[in-house]
C-alpha positions, 0 to 999 in steps of 0.5 A, a space after each residue: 527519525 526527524 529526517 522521515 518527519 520532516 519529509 512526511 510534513 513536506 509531502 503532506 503539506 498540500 491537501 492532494 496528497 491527502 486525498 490521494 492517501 486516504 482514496 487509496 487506503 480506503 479503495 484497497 481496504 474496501 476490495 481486501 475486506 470483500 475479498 476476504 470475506 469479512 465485509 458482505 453487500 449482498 443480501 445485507 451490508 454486513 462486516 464479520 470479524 470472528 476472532 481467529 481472523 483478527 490477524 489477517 484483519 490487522 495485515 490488512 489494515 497494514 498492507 492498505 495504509 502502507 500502499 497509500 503512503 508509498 504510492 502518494 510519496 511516489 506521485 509526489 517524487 515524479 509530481 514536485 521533484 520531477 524524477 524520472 521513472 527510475 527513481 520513482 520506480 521503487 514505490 510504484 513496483 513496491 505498491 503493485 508487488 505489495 498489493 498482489 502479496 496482500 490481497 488474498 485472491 483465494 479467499 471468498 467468491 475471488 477464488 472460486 471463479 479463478 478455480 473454475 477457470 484455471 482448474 486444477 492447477 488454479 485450485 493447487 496455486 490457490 490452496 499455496 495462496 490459502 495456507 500461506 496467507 500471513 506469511 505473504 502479507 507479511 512479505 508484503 509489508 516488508 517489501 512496502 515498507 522497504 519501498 518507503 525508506 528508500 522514497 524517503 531516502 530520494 525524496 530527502 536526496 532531491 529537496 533541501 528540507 527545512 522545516 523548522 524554519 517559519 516560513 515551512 518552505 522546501 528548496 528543491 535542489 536542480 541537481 
């Protein structure tokens, strides 16, 4: 655990990384919201939440944080510790698959043009989509959350982390 803490810290420490969290959260909850049709824009800004759907809503709400704290500890691995494409491959594979898993394309206007297009085997893959709608975020988050521990575990592996020290500096190590 203090590991994790002292990991978050350092990749927090700069504001950018900040920024980049909190655009992509809000990006994909926008779009996750719209898609599932619990946020309208048109003819009024509407947001409806009935109450069988809170479940889904707290996935959602899941899925987007997680996708914008391993994609900002992926930017963080290739920005600071300059690590190549192998080791910063799990967070960004994790984030795509994660949000592909979480993002319900079934649902709302999404859906429809994607059944007009494909037909009948759109409406037969659409309708697995529709049913299996929480055990695929649920998959999601596990495959996220996977992708987190093991940018912790690099991110850990290629600085030398102190920051119980003053002066809050980190080393990275030239391995």
């Amino acid at each position: 655990m203090i590991l994790h803490k002292q990991t978050l810290k350092l990749v927090y420490s700069n504001i950018l990384s900040w920024v980049i969290s909190i655009s992509l959260f809000s990006t994909l909850f926008v779009f996750m919201l719209y898609a599932r049709e619990f946020l309208f824009f048109e003819p009024f800004f509407v947001f409806h939440l009935p109450v069988d759907w809170i479940p889904s809503f707290i996935l959602i709400v899941i899925v987007s944080g997680l996708v914008g704290l391993v994609t900002n500890l992926a930017v963080f691995q290739m920005r600071v510790l300059k690590a190549n494409s192998k080791k910063t491959g799990t967070g960004v594979v994790g984030s795509v698959i994660g949000v592909s898993a979480g993002v319900c394309s079934s649902c709302g206007q999404i859906g429809f043009a994607i059944i007009s297009t494909l037909g009948v085997v759109g409406s037969t893959s659409l309708s697995f989509l529709t049913t299996y709608e929480i055990p695929i975020r649920l998959l999601a988050i596990a495959i996220l959350s996977g992708s987190y521990f093991v940018m912790i575990k690099g991110i850990s592996r290629g600085c030398k982390v102190n920051l119980n020290d003053s002066s809050h500096i980190a080393k990275i190590r030239k391995d």
